[in-house]
N, CA, C and O of each residue as an XYZ file, in Angstrom:
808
protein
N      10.114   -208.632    -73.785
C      11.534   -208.935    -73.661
C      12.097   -208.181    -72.475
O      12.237   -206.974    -72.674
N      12.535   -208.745    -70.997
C      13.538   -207.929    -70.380
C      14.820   -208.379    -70.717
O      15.167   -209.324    -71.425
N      15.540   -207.453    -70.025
C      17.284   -207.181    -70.614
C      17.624   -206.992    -69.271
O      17.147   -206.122    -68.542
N      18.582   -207.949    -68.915
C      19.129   -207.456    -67.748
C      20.646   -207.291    -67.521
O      21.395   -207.814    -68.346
N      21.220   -206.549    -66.377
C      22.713   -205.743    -66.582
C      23.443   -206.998    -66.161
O      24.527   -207.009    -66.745
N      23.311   -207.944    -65.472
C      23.694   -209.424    -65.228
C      24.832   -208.800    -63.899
O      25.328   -209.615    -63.121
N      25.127   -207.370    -63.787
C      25.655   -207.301    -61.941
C      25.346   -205.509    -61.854
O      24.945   -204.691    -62.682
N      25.665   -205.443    -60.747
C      25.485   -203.516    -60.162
C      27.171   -202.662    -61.091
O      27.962   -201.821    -60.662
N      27.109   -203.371    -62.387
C      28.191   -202.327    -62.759
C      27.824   -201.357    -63.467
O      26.677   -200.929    -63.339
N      28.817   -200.723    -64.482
C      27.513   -199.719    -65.067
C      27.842   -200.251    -66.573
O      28.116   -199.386    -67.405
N      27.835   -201.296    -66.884
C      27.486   -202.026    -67.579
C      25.861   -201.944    -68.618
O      24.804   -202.387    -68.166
N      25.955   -201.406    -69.794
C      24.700   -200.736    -70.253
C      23.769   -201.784    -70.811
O      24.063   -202.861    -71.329
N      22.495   -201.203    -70.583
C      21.540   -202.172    -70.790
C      20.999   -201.964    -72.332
O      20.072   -201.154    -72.369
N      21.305   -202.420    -73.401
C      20.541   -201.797    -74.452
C      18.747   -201.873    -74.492
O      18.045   -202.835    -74.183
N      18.534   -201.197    -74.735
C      16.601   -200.839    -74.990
C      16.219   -201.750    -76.233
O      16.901   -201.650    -77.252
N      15.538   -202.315    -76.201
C      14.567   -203.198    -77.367
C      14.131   -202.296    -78.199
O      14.305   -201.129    -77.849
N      13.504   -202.529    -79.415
C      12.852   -201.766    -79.886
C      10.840   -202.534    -79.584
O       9.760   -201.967    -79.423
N      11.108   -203.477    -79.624
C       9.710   -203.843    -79.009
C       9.357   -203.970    -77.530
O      10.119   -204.458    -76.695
N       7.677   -203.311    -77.178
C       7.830   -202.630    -75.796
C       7.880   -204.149    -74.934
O       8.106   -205.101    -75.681
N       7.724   -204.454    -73.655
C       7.361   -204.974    -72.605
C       6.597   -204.555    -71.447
O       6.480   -203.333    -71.354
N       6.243   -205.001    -70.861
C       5.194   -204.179    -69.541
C       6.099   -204.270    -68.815
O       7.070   -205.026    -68.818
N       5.670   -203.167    -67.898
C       6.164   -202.497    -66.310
C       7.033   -201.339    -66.688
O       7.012   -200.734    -67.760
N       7.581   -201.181    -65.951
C       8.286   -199.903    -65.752
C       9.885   -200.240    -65.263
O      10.908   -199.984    -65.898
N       9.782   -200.821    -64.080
C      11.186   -201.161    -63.552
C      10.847   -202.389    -62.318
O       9.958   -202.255    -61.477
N      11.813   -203.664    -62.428
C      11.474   -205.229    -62.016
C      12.999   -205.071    -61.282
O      14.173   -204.993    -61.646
N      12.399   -205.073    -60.297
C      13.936   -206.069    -59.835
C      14.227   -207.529    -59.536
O      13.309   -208.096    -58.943
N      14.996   -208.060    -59.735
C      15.109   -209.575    -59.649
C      15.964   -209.779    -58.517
O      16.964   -209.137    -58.198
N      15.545   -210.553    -58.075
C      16.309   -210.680    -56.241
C      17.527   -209.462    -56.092
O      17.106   -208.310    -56.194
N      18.638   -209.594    -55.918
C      19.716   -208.636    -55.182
C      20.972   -208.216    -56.237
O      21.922   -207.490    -55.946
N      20.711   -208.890    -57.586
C      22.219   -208.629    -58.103
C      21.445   -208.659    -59.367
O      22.218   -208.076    -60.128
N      20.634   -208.904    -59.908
C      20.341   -208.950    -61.342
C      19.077   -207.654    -61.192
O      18.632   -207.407    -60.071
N      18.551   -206.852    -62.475
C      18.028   -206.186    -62.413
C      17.309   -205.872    -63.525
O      18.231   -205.968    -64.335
N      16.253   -205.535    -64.257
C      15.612   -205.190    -65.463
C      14.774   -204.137    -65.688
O      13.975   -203.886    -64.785
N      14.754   -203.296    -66.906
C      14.567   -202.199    -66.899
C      13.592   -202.738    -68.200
O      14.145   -203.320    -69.134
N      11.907   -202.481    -68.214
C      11.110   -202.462    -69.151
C      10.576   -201.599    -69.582
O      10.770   -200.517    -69.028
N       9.814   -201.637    -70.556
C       8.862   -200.232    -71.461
C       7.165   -200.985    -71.030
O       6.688   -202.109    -71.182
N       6.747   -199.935    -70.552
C       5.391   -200.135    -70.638
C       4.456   -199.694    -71.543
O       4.237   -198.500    -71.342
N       3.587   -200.290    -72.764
C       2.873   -200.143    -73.499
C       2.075   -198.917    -73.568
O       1.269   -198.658    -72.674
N       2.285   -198.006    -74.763
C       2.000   -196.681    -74.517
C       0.876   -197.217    -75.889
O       1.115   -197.643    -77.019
N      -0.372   -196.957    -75.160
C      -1.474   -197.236    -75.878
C      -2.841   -196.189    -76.170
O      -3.027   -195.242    -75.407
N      -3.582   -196.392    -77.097
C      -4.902   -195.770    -77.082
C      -5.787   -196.212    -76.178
O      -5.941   -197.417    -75.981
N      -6.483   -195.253    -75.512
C      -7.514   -195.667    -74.716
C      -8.483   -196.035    -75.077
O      -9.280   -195.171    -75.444
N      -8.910   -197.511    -75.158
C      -9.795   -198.065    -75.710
C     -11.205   -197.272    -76.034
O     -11.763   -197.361    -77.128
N     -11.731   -196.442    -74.878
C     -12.912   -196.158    -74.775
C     -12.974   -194.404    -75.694
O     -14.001   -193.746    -75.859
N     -11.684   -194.047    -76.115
C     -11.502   -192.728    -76.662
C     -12.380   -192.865    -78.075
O     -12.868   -193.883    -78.565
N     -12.406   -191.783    -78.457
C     -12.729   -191.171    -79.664
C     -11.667   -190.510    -80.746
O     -11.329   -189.350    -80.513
N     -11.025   -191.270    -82.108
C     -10.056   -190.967    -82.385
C     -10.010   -188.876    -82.867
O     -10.993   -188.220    -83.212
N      -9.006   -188.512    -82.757
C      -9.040   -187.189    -82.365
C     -10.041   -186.684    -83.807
O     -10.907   -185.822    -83.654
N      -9.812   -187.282    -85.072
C     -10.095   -186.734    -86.295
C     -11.596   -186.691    -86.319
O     -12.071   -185.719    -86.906
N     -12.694   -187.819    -85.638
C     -13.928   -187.164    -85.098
C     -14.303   -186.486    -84.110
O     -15.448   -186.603    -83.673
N     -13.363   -185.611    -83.548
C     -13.635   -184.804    -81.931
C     -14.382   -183.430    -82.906
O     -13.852   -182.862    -83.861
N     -15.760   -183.143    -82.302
C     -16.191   -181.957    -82.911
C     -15.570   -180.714    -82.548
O     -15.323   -180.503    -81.360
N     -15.218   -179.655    -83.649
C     -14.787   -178.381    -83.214
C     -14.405   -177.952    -82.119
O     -15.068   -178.280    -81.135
N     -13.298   -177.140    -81.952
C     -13.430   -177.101    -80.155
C     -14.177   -175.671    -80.162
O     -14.198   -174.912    -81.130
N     -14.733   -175.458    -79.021
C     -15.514   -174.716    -78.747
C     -15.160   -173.879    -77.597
O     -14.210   -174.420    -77.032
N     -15.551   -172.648    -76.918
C     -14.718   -171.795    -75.844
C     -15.106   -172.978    -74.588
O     -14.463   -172.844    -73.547
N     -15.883   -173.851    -74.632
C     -16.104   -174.614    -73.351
C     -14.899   -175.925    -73.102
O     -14.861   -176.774    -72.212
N     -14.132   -175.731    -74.067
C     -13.054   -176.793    -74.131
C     -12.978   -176.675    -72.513
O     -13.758   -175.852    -72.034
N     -12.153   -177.379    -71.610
C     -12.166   -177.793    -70.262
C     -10.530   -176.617    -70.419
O      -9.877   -176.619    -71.462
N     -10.190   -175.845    -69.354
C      -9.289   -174.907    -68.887
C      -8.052   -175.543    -68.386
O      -8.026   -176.239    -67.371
N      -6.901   -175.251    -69.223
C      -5.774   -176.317    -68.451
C      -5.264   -175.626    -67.412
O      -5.051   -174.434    -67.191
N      -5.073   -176.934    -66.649
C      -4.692   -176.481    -65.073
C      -3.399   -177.355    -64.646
O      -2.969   -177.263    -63.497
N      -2.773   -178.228    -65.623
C      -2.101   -178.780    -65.492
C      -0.754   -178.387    -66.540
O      -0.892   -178.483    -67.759
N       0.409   -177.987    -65.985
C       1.837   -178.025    -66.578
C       2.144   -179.133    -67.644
O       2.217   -180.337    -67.398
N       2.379   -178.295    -69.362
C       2.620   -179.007    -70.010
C       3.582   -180.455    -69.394
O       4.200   -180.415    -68.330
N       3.546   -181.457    -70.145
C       4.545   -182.446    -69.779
C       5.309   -182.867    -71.140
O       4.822   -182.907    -72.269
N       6.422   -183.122    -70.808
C       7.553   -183.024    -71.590
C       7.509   -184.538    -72.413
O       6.836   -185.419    -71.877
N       8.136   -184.821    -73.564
C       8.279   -185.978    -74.183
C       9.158   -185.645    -74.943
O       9.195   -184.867    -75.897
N      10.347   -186.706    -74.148
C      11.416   -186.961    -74.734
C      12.259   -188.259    -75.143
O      12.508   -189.130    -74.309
N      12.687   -188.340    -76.476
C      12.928   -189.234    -76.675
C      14.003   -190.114    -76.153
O      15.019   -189.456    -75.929
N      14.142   -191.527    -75.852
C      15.181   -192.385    -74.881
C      16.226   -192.579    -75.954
O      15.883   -192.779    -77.119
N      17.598   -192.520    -75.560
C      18.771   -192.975    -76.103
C      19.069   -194.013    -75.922
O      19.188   -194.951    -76.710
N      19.305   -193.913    -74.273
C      19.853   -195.073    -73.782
C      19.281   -195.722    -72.145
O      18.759   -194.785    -71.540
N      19.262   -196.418    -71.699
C      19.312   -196.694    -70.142
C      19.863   -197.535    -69.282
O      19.921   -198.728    -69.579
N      20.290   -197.139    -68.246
C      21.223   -198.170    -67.561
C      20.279   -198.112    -65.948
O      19.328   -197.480    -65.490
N      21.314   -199.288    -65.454
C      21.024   -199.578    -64.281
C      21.294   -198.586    -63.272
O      22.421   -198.116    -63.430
N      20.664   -198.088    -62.277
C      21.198   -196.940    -61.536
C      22.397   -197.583    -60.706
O      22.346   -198.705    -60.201
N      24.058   -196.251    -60.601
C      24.474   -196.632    -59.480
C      24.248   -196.282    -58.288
O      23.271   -195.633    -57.916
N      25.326   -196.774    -57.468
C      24.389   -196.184    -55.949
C      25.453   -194.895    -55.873
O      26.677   -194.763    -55.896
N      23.993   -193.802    -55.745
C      24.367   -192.505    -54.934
C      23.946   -191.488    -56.597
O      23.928   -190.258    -56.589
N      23.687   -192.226    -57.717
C      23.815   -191.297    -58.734
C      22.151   -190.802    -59.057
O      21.859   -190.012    -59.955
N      21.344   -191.325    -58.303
C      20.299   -190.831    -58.515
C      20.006   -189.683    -57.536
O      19.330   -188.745    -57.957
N      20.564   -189.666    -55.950
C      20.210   -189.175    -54.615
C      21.217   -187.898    -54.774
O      22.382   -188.204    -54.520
N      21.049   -186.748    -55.081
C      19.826   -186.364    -55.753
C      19.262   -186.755    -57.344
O      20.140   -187.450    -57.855
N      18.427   -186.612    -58.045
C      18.418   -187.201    -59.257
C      18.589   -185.884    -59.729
O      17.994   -184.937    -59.216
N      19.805   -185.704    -61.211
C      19.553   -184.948    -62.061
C      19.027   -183.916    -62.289
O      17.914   -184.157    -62.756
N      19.249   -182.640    -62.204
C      18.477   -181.144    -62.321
C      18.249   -181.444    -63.909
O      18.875   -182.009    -64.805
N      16.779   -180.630    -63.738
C      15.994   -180.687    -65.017
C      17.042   -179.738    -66.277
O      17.809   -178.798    -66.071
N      16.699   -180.407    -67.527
C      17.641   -179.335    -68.400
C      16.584   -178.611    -69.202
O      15.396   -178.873    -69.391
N      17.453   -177.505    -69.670
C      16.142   -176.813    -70.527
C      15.839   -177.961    -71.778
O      16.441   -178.997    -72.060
N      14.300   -177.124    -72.571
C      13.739   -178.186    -73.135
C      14.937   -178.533    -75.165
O      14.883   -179.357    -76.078
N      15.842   -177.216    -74.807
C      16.542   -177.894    -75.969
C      18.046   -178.750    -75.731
O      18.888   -179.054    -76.575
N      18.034   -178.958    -74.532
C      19.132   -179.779    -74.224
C      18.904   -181.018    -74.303
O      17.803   -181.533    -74.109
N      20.000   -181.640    -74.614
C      19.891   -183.362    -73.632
C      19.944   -183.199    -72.245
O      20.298   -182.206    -71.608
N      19.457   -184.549    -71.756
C      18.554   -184.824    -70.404
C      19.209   -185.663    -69.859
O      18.848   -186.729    -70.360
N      20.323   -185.932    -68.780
C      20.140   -186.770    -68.086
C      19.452   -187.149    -67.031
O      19.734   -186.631    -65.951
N      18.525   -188.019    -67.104
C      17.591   -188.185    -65.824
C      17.237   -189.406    -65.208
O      17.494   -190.386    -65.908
N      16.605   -189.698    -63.853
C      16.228   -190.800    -63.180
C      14.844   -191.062    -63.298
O      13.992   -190.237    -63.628
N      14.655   -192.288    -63.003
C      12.593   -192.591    -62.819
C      12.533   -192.425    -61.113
O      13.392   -192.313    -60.237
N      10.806   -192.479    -61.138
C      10.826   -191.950    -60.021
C      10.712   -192.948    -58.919
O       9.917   -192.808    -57.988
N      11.439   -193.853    -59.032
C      11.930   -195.139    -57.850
C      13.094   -194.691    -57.659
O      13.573   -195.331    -56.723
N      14.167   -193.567    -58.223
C      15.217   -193.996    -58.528
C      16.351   -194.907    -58.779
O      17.469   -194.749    -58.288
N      15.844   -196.328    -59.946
C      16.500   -197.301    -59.908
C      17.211   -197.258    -61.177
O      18.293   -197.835    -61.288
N      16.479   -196.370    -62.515
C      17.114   -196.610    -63.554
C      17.500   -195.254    -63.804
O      17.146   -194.260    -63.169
N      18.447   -195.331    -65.035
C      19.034   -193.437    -65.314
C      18.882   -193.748    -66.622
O      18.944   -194.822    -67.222
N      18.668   -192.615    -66.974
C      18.084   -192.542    -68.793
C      19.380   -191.440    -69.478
O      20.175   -190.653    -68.964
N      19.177   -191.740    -70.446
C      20.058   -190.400    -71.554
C      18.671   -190.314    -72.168
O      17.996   -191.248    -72.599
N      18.377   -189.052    -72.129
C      17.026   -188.522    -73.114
C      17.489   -187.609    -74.201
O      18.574   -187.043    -74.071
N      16.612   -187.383    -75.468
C      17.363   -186.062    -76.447
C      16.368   -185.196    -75.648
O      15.685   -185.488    -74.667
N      16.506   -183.755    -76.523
C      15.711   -183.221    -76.231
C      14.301   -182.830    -76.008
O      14.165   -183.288    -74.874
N      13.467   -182.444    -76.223
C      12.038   -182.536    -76.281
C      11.617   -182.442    -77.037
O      11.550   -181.348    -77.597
N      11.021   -183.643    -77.568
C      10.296   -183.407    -78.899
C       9.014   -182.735    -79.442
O       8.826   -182.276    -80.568
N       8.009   -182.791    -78.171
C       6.856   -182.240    -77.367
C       6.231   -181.790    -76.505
O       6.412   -182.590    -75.587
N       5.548   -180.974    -76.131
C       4.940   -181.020    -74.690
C       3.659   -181.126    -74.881
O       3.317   -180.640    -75.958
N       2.802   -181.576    -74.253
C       1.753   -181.998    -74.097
C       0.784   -181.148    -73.157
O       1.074   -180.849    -71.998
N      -0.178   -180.862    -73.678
C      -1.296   -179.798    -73.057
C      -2.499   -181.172    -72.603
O      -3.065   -181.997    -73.319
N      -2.546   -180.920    -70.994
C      -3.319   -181.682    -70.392
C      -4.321   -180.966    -69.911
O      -4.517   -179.770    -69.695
N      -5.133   -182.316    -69.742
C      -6.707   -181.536    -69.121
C      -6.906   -182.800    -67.818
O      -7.949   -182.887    -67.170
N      -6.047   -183.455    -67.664
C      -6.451   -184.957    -66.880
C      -5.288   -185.741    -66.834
O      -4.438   -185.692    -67.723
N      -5.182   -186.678    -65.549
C      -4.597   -187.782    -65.724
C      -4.900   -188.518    -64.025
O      -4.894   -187.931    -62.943
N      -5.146   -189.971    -64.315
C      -5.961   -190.154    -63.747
C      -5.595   -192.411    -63.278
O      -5.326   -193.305    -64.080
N      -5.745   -192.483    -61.961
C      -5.753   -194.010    -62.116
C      -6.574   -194.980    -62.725
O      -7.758   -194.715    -62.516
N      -6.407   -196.028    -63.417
C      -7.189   -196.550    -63.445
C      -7.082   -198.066    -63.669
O      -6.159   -198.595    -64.289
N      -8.418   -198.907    -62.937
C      -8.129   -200.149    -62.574
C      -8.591   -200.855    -63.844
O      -9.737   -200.745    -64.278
N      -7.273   -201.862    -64.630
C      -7.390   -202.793    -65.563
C      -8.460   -203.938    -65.229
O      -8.419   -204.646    -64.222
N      -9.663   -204.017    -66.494
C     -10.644   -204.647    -65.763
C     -10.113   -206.230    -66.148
O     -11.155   -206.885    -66.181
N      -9.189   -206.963    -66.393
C      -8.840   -207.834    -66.376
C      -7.544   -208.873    -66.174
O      -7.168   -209.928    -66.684
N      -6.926   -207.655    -64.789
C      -6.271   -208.193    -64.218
C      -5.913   -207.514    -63.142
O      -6.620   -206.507    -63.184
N      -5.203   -207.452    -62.147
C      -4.477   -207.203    -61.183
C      -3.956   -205.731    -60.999
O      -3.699   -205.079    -59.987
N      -3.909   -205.518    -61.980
C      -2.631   -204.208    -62.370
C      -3.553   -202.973    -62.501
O      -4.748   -203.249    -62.603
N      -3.318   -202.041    -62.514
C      -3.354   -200.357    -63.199
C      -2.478   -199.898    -64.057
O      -1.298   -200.127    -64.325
N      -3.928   -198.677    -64.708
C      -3.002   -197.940    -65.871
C      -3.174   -196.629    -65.520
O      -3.994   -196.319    -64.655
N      -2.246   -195.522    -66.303
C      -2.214   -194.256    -66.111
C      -2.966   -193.820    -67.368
O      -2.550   -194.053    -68.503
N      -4.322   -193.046    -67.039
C      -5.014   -192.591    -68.174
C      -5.070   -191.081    -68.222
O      -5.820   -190.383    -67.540
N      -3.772   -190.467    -69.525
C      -3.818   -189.048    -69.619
C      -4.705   -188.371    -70.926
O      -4.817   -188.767    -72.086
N      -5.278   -187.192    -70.237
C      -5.755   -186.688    -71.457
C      -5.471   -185.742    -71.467
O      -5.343   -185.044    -70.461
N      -5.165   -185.204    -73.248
C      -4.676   -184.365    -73.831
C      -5.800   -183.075    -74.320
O      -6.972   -183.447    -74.383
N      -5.553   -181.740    -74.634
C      -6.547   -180.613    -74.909
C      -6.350   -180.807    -76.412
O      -5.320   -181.437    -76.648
N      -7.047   -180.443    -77.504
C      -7.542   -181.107    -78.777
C      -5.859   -180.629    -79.430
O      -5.220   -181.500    -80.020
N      -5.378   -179.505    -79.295
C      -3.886   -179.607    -80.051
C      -3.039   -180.151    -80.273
O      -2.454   -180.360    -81.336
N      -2.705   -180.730    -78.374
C      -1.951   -181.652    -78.452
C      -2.271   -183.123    -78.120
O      -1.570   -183.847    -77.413
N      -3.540   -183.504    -78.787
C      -4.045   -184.692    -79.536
C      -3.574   -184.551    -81.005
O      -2.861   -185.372    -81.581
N      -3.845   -183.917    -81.300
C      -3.109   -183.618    -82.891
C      -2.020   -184.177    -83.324
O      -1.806   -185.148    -84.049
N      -1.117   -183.154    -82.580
C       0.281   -182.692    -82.036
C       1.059   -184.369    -81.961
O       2.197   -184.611    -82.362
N       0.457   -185.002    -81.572
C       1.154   -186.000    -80.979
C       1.058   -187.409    -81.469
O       1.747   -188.398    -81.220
N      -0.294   -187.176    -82.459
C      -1.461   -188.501    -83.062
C       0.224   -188.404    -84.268
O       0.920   -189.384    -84.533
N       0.469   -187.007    -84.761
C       1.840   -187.054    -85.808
C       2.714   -187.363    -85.272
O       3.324   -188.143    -86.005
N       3.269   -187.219    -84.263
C       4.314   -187.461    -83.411
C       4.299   -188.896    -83.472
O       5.166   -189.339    -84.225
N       3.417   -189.955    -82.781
C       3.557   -191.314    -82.964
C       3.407   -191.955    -83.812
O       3.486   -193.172    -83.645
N       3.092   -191.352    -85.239
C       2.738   -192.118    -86.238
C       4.046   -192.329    -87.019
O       4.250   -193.427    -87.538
N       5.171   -191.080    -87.156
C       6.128   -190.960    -87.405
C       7.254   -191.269    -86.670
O       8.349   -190.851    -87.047
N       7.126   -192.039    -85.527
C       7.865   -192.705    -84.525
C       7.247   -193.789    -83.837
O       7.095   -193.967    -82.628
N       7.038   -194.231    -84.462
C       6.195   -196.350    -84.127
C       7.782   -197.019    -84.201
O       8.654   -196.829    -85.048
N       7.795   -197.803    -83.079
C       8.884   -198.551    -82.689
C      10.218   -198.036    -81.904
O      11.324   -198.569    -81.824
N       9.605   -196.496    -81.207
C      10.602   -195.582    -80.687
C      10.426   -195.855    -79.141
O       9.462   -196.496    -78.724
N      11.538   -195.267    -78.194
C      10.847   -195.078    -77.379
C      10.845   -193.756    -76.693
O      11.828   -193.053    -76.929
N      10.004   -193.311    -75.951
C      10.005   -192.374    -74.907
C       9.799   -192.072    -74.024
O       8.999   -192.833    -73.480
N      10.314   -190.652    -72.980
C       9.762   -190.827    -71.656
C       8.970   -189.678    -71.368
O       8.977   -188.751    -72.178
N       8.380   -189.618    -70.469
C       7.566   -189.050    -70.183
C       8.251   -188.055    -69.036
O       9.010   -188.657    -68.276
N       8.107   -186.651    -68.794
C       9.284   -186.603    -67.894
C       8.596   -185.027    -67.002
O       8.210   -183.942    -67.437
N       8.680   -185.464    -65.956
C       8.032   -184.229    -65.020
C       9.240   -183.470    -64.089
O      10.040   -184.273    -63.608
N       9.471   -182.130    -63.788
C      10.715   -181.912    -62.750
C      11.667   -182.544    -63.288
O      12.616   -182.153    -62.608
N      12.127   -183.331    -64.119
C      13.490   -183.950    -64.500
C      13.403   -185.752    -63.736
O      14.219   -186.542    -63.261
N      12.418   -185.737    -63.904
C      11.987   -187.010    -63.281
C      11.206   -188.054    -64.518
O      10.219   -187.672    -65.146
N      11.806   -189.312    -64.701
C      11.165   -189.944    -65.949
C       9.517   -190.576    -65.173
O       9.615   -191.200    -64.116
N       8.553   -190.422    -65.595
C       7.582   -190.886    -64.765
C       7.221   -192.045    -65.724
O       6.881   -193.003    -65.031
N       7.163   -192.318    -66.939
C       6.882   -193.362    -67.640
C       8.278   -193.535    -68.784
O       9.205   -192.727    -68.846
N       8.153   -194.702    -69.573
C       9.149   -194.617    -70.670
C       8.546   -195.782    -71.418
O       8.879   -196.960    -71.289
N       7.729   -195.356    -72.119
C       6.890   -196.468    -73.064
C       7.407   -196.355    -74.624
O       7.729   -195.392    -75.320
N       7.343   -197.741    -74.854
C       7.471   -198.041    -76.614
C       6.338   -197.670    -76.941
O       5.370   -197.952    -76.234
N       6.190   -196.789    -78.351
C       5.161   -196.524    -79.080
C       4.950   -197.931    -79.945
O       5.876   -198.447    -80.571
N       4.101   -198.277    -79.913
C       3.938   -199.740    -80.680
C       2.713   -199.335    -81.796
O       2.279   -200.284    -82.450
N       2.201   -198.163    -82.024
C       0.938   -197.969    -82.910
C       1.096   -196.396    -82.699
O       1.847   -195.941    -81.837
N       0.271   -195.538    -83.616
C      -0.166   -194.468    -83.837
C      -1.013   -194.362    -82.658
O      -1.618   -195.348    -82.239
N      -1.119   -192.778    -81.880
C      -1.801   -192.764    -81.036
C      -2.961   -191.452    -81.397
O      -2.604   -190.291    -81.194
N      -4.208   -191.722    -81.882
C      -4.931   -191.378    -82.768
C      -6.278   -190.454    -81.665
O      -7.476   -190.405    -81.946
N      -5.764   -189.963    -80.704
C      -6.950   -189.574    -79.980
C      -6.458   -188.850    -78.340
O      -5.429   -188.823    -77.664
N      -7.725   -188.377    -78.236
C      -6.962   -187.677    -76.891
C      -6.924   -187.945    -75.607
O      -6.860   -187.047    -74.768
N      -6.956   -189.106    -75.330
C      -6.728   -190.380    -73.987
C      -5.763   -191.417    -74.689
O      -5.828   -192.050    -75.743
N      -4.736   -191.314    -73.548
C      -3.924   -192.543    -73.902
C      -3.686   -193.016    -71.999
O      -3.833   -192.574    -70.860
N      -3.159   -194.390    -72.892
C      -3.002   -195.007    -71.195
C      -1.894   -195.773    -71.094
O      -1.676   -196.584    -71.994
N      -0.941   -195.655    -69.925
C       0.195   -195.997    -69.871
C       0.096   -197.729    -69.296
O       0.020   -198.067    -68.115
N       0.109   -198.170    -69.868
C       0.112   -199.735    -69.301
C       1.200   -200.437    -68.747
O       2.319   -200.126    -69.155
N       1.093   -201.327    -67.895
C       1.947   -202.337    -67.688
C       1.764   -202.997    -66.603
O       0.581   -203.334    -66.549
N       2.656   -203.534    -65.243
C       2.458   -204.191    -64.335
C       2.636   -202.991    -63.237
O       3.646   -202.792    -62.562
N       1.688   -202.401    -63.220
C       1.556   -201.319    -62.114
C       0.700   -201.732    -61.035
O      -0.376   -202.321    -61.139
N       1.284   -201.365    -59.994
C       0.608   -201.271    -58.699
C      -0.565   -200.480    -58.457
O      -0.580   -199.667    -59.381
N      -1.544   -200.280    -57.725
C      -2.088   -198.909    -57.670
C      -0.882   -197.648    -57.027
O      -0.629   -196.600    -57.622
N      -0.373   -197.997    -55.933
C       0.229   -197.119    -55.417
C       1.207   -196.627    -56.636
O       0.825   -195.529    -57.041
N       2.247   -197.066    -57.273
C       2.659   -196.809    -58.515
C       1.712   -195.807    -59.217
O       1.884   -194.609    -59.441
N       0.840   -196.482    -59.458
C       0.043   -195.502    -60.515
C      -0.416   -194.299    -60.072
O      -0.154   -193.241    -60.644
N      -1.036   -194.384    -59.164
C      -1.509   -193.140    -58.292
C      -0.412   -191.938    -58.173
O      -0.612   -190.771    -58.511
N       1.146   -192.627    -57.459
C       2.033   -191.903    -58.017
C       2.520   -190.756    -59.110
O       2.715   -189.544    -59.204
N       2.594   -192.287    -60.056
C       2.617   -191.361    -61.765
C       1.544   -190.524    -61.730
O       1.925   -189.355    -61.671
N       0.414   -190.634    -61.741
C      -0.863   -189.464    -62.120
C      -0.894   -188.554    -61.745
O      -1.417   -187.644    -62.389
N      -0.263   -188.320    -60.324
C      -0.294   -187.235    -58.910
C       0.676   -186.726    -60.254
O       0.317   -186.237    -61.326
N       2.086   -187.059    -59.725
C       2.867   -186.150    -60.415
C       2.455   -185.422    -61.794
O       2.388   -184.208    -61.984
N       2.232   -186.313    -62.579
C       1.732   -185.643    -63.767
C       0.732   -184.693    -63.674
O       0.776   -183.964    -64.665
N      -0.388   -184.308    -62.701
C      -0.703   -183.249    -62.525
C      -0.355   -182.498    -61.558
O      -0.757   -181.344    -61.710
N       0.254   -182.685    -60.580
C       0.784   -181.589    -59.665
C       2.164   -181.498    -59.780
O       2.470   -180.417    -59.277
N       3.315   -182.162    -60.245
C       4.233   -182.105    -60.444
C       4.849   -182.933    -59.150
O       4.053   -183.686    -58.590
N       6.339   -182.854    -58.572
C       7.169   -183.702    -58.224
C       6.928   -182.852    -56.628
O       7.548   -183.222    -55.631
């Protein structure tokens, strides 16, 4: 389902509760749509509840938790309200923030999680056109989060680096393992994007 603002006012877009692919579509010059990209299990994972013991060789995080926060609302960006986008808020505030096209602006709550990474990474959909963002999590916050989506199926959230939304996917299923992959109508350059940031930051 896209939703679109039907002109550049700030006219609010309500969020679906069921996801759609991509991230952010523009439609020629005056209409505009703001989607959820499918926040999924990585097919090829291992659900977290058979991951054996962790052991001191677990892989060393080198990557800055990443934030997950839940979406309120989103609108169409106006012009000038993203440039600069939004200073990051601490993690018990609300969030106002931009994606990193700066086209859409989010109301986020606060953080519901952060996420302990070991990876994140491009990768080419073997049956079509597009890329996905494949992150992996260190065995806690596989845990951490397998509860998190099970108790929030049909929510949405964003994903959020520097105060920057880098994804904003509908949970459509329990996410049961420690690779997930951000789907939708991504570019490589897009994706490559999202991944960079998510491990080096903004």
């Amino acid at each position: 389902m896209r939703l679109s603002t039907g002109r550049w006012t700030r006219r609010k877009i309500t969020i679906a509760v069921l996801a759609s692919i991509g991230i952010l579509a523009m439609v020629g010059t005056t209409f505009a749509s703001i989607a959820m990209p499918f926040l999924q299990p990585d097919p090829g994972d291992v659900p977290a509840r058979a991951q054996p013991t962790p052991t001191s060789t677990e892989p060393r995080l080198v990557i800055k938790p990443l934030a997950v926060r839940p979406v309120v609302e989103a609108f169409q960006a106006q012009p000038g309200q993203c440039e600069p986008p939004p200073a990051p808020a601490p993690p018990v505030d609300p969030q106002p923030a931009c994606d990193v096209e700066r086209k859409a602006h989010y109301q986020l709550q606060p953080v519901a999680i952060e996420l302990g990474l070991t990876n994140a990474k491009t990768i080419k959909l073997p049956t079509s056109e597009f890329y996905s963002v494949q992150i992996v999590m260190d065995t806690r916050s596989s845990a951490a989060f397998a509860q998190y989506t099970t108790a929030n199926v049909g929510t949405q959230v964003a994903f959020v680096r520097d105060g920057l939304v880098l994804a904003a996917p509908a949970i459509t299923q329990p996410i049961d393992g420690q690779s997930i992959q951000l789907s939708g109508d991504l570019t490589q350059q897009t994706a490559d994007t999202i991944a960079r940031m998510i491990r080096d930051g903004s």
